[in-house]
C-alpha positions as CSV (number, residue, x, y, z in Angstrom):
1,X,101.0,103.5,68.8
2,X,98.6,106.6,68.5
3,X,95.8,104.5,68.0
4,X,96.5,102.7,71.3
5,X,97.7,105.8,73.1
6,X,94.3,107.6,72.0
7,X,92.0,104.2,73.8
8,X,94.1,104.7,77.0
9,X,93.3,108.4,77.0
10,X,89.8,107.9,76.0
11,X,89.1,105.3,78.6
12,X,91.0,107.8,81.4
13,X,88.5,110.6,80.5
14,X,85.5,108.1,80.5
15,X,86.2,106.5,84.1
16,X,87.2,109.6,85.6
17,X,84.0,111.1,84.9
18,X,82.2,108.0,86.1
19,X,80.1,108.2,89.3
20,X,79.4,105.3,91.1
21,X,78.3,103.9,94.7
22,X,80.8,101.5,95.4
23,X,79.7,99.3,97.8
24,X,76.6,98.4,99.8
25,X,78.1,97.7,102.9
26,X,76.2,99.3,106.4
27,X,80.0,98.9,107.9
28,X,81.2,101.9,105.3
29,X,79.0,104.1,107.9
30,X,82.2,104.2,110.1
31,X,85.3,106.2,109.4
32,X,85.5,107.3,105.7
33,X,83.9,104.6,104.3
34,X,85.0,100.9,103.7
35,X,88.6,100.2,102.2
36,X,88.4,99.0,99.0
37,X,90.8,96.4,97.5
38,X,94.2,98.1,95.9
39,X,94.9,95.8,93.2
40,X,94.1,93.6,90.5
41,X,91.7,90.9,89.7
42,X,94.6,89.0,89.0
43,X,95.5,89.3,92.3
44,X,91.7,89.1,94.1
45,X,91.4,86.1,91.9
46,X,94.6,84.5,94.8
47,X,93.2,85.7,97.7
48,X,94.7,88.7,97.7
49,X,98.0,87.9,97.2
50,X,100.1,90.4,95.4
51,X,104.0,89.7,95.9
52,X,104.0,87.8,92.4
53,X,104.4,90.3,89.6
54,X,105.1,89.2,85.4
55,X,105.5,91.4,82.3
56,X,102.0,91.1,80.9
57,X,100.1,92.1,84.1
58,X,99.8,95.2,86.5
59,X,100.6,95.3,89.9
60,X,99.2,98.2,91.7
61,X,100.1,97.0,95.1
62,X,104.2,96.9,95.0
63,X,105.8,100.1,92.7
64,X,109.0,97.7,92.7
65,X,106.9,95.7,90.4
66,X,106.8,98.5,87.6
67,X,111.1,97.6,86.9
68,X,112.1,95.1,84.2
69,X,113.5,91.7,84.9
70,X,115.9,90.6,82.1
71,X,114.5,87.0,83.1
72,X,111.2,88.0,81.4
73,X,112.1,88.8,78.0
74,X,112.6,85.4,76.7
75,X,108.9,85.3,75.5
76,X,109.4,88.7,73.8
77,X,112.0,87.6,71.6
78,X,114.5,89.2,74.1
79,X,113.4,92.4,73.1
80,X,112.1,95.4,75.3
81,X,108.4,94.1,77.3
82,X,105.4,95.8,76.3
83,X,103.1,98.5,77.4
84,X,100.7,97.2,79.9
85,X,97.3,99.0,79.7
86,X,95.0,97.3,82.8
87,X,91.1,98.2,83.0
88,X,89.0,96.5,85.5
89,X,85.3,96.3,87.6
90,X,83.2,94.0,89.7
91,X,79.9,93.5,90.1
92,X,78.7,92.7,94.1
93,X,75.8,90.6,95.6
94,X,75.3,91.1,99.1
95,X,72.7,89.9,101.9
96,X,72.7,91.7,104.9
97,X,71.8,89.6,107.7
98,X,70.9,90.7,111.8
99,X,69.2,88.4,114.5
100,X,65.5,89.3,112.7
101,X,65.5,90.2,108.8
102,X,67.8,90.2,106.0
103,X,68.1,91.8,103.5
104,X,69.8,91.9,99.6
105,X,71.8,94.9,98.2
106,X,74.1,94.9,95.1
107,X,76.6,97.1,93.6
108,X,78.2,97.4,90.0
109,X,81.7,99.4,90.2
110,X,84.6,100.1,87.8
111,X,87.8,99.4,90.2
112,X,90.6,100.5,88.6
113,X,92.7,101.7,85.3
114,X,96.5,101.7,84.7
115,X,99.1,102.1,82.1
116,X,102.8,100.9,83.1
117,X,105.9,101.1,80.3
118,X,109.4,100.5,80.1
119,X,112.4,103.0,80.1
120,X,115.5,100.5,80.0
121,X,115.9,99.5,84.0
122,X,112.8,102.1,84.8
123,X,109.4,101.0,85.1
124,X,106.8,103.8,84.7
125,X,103.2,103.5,85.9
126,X,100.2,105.2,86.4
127,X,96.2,105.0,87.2
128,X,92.8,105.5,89.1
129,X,91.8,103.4,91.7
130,X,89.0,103.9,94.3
131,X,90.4,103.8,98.2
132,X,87.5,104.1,100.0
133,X,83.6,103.6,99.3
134,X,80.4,105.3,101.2
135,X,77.4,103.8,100.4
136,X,74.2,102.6,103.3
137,X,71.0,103.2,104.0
138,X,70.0,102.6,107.7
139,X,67.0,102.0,109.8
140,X,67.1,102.5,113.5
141,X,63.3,101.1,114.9
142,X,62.0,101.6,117.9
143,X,58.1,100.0,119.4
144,X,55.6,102.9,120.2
145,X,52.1,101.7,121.0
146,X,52.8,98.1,120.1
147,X,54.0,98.9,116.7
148,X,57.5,99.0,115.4
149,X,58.2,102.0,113.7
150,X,61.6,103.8,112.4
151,X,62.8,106.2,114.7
152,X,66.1,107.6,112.6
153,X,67.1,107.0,109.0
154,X,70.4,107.2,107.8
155,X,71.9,107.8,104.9
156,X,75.4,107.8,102.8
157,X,77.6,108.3,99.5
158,X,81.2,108.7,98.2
159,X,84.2,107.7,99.2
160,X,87.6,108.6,98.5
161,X,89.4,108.1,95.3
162,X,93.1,107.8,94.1
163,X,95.3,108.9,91.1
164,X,98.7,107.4,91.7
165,X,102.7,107.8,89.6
166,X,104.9,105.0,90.0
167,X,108.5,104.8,89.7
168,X,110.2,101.4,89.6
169,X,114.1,100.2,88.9
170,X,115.9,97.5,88.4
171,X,119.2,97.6,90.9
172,X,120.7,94.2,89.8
173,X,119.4,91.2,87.8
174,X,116.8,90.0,90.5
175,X,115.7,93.1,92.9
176,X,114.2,96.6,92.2
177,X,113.1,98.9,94.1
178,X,110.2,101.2,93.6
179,X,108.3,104.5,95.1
180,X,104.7,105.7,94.6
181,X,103.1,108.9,95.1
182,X,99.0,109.4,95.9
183,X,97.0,111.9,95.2
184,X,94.0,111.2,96.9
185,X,90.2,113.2,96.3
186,X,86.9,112.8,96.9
187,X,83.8,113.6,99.1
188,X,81.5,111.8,101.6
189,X,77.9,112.7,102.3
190,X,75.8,111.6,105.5
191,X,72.5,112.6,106.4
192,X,70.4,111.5,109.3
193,X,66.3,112.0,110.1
194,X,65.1,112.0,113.1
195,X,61.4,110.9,113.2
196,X,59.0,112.9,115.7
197,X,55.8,111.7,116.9
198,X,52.7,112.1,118.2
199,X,51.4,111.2,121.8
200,X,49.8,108.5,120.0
201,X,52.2,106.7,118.3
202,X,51.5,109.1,114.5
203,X,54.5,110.9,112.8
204,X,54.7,114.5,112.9
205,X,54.0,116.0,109.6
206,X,57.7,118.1,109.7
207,X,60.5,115.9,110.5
208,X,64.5,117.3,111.4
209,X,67.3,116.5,108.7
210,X,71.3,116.8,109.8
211,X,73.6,116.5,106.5
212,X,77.4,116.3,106.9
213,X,79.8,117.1,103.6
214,X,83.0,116.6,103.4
215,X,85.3,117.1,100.8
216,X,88.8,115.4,101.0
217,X,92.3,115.6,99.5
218,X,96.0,115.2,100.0
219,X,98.9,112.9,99.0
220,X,100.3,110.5,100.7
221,X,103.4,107.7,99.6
222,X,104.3,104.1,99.4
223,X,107.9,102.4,98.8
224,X,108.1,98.8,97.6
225,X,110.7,96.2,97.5
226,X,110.9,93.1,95.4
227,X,113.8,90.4,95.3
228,X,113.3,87.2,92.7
229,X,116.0,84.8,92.6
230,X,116.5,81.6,91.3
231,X,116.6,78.7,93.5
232,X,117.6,76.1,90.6
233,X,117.5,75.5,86.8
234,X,113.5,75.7,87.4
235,X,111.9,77.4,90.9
236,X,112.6,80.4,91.7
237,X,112.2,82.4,95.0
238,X,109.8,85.7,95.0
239,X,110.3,88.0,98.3
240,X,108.5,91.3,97.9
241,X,107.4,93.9,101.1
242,X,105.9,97.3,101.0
243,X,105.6,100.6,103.8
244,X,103.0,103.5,103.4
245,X,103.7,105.7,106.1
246,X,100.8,107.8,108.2
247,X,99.9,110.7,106.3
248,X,97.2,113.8,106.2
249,X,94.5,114.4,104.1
250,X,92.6,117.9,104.4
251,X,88.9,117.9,105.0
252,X,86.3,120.8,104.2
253,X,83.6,120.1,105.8
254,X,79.6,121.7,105.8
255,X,76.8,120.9,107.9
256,X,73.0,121.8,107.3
257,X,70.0,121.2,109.3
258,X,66.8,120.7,107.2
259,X,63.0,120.7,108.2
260,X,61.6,118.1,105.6
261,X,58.6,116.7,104.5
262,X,58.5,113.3,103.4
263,X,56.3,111.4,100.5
264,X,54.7,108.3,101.9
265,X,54.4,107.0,98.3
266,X,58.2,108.3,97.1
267,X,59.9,108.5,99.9
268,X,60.8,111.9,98.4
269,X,62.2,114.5,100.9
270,X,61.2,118.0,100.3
271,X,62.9,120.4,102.1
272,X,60.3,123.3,104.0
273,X,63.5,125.3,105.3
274,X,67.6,125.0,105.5
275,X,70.2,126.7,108.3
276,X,73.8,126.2,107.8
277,X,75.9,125.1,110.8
278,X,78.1,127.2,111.9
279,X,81.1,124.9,111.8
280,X,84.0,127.8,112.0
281,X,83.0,128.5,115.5
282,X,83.6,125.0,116.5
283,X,87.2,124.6,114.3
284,X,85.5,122.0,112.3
285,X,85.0,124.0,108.7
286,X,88.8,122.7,108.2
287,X,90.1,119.5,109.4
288,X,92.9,117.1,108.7
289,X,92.4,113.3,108.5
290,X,94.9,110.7,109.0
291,X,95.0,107.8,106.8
292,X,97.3,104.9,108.8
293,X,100.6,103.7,108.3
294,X,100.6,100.5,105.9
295,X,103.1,97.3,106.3
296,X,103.3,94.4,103.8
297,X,105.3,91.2,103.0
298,X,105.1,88.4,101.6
299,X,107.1,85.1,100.3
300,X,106.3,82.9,97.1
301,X,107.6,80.1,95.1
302,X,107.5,78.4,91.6
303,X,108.3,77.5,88.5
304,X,108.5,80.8,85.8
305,X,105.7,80.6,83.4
306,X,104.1,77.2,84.9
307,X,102.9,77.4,88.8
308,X,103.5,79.7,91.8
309,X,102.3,79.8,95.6
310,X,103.0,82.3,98.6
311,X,101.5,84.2,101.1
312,X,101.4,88.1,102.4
313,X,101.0,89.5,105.8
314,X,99.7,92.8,105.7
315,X,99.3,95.2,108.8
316,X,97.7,98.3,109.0
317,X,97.6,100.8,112.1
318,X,94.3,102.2,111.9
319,X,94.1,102.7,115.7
320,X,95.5,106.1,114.5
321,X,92.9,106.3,112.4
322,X,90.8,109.5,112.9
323,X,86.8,110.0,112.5
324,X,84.8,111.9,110.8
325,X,83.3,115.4,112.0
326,X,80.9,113.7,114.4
327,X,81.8,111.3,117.0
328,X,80.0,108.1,116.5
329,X,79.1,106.3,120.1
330,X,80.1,102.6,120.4
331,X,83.0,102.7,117.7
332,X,86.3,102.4,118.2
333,X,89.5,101.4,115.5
334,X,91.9,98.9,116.4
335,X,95.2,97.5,114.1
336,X,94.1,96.2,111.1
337,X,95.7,93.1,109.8
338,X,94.9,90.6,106.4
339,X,96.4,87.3,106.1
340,X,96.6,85.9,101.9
341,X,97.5,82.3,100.3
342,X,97.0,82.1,96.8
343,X,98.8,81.0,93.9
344,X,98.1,79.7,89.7
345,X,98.3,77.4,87.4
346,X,99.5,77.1,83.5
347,X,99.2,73.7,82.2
348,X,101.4,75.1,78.8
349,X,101.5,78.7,78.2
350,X,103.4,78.4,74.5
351,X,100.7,75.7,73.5
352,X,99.0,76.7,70.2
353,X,96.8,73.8,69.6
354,X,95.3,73.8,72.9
355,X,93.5,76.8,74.2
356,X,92.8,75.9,77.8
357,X,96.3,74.7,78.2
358,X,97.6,78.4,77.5
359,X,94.4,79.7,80.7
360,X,95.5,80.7,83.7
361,X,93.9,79.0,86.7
362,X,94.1,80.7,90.0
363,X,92.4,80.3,93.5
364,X,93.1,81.6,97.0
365,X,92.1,82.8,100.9
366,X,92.1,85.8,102.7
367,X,91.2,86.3,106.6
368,X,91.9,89.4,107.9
369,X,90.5,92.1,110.2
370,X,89.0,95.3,109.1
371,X,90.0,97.1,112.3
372,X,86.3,98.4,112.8
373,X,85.0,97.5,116.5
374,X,81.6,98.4,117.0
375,X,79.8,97.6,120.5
376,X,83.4,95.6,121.8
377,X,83.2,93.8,119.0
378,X,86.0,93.0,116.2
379,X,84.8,93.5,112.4
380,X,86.3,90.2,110.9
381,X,86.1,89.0,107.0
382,X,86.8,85.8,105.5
383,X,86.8,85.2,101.6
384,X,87.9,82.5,99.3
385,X,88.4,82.7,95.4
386,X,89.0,81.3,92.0
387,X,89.6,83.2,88.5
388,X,91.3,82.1,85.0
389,X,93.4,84.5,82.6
390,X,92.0,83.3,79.4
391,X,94.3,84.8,76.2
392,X,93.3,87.2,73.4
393,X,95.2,88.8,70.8
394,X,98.8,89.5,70.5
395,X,101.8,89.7,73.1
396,X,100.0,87.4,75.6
397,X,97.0,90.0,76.2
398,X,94.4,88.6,78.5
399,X,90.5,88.9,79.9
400,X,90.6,88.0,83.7
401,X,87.4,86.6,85.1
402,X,87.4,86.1,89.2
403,X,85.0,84.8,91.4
404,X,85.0,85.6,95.5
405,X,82.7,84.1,98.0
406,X,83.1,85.4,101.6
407,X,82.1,87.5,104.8
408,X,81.9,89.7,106.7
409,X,80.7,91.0,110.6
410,X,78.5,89.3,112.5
411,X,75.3,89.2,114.2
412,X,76.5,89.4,118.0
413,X,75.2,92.7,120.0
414,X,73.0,93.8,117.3
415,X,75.2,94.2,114.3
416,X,75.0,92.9,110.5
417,X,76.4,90.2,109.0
418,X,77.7,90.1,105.4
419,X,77.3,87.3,103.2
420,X,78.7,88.8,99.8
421,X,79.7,86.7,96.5
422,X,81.6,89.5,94.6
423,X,82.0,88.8,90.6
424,X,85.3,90.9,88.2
425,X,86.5,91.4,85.3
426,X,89.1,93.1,83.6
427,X,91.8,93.5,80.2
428,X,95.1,93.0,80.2
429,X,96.5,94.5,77.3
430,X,99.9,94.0,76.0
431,X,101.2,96.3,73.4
432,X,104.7,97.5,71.8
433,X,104.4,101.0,71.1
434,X,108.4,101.7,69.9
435,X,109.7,98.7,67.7
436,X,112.8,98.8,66.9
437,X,113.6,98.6,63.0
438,X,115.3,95.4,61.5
439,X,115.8,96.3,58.0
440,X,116.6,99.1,56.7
């Protein structure tokens, strides 16, 4: 147990103190930066699709999910199920694409870690996951003297980051009931240059730099439900919804203005002078964010340990969503909604003589919409995606591998389209850390 305990703790201190740019995206300019996907790979690896929940896997969408089910201890030799330890990243390859060049980005980001454990009926769990990500770098070009120059440059990094506790219990043999708390931190960074020139067409030696900092933090809450009961001898039903109500976030915020100098050769920018902004004046030094109500449900069926299907509706009312310290022209936030079908496949989990008959095969679709609407137009993405669980070690421990192809935005009035093919991977690691004696 203290060998296990000390990994967990080891690999808490490790990703905590991990920085990263998590995504690549020009769309995480908007707002406080792009959402990033709460869950699993696991559940990426189905679309999205997050209502289904077993005793060897995490599920950091639904805190119902965290309860026991006396249905699952069968392949535990009816005793207590196992401490789940759940680590896992992605690596991202994306082409940005507009009516004249494209471009490729990529990103490499650790996604999330969490521990969940059983306490009779309870269900404890408890992580890091990333909720938002900052990370662009923008051109805006203008034609002076025939020649197509950049005018402003724009620039990002952060995002917004999430410890969460999770409480789950088991009311009757096949529902639980679950509640989640947030504690959400982080910073975002913007900076913009604005590019002065000559009466012939030359940039200025000096050029103007505007930086905005914000840090964030606050709680928020989410309540799960889940209800699996069995139709028959062999399918059984899977019902599971979730509600995140609007909450606050508090926002310190600075703002410089810089006179720069920038290297041709480096691109380096070396700062000639600085002036803070005066942000108290304006009631802007201190400002609250509101992070949307959340809505989820979703309906499944299958056959325990063999094959499942379903599909989840989530809404989200980012209309109420509110900006950053700077008004940004064009931009507006409308309801966000995602639609998910997904499902797996296990030819013969108990199989010992056949390895690929005990791997998971999984594959789903997601549409949804972000919410973002730039110049009247909607910020849709589409993705499709495949994974396997294949099994290591003891207690049915697994590596997930998950594959997604999809898209996002498009290249109407002047925006970017997203063609991304995202790659994960991450350990599920099943443990018994209190065994009960047999012998004395």
């Amino acid at each position: 147990m203290l060998k296990n305990l000390g990994f967990c703790l080891a690999m808490l201190i490790a990703c905590s103190s991990f920085a990263q740019q998590g995504t690549s995206s020009p769309y995480s300019f908007f707002g406080i930066g792009s959402l990033k996907f709460k869950g699993t790979v696991e559940n990426r690896s189905m679309g999205g699709l997050s209502i289904f929940s077993d005793s060897i896997h995490v599920n950091l969408r639904n805190p119902a999910s965290f309860a026991g089910n006396n249905l699952q201890l069968a392949p535990f030799n009816n005793e207590s199920r196992p401490v789940t330890f759940a680590l896992g990243g992605e690596y991202n390859s994306n082409n940005l694409k507009t009516d004249n060049n494209s471009d490729d980005a990529s990103t490499t980001t650790f996604d999330y870690m969490a521990l969940s454990f059983p306490v009779g009926k309870f269900g404890v769990g408890f992580g890091l996951i990333p909720y938002t990500a900052v990370g662009y770098k923008l051109n805006s070009e203008e034609v002076i003297n025939d020649e197509t120059v950049v005018t402003e440059r724009y620039s990002g990094s952060g995002g917004l980051n999430r410890s969460f506790l999770s409480l789950g219990y088991q009311l009757s043999e096949n529902f639980s009931v679950g509640i989640e708390s947030n504690y959400n931190f982080g910073n975002i960074n913007n900076s913009s240059i604005d590019f002065v020139f000559d009466d012939e067409g030359d940039p200025l030696q000096y050029q103007s730099r505007e930086t905005n900092s914000s840090q964030l933090r606050g709680f928020d809450f989410n309540f799960g439900l889940r209800y699996t009961p069995m139709i028959n001898d062999k399918l059984q039903l899977t019902a599971a919804a979730t509600y995140s109500p609007e909450s606050k976030i508090n926002s310190d915020n600075e703002r410089t203005f810089a006179t720069i100098v920038i290297n041709e050769t480096t691109g380096q920018e070396l700062e000639v002078n600085e002036i803070d902004a005066d942000l108290q004046s304006q009631n802007l030094k201190e400002t609250k964010l509101t992070l949307p109500a959340k809505t989820s449900f979703g309906l499944g069926i299958g056959k325990p340990r063999k094959w499942f299907i379903g599909a989840e509706y989530t809404f989200l009312q980012t209309s109420s969503f509110s900006n950053r310290i700077f008004d940004i022209e064009n931009t507006t936030f409308e309801n966000a909604s995602t639609f998910a079908l997904g499902g797996f496949y296990i030819p013969q989990y108990t199989s010992f003589n056949r390895y690929l008959k005990r791997v998971v095969y999984r594959a789903g679709a997601r549409f949804e919409n972000t919410g973002l609407k730039i110049n009247n137009e909607s910020i849709n993405e589409f993705g499709i995606s495949f994974g396997v669980g294949l099994p290591v070690g003891r207690l049915f421990s697994n590596v997930n591998l998950g594959f997604e192809l999809g898209r996002r935005g498009t290249t109407s009035q002047g925006l970017v389209q997203e063609n991304f093919v995202t790659f994960q991977l991450s350990l599920s690691l099943n443990d018994r850390w209190f065994v009960k004696r047999k012998f004395n």
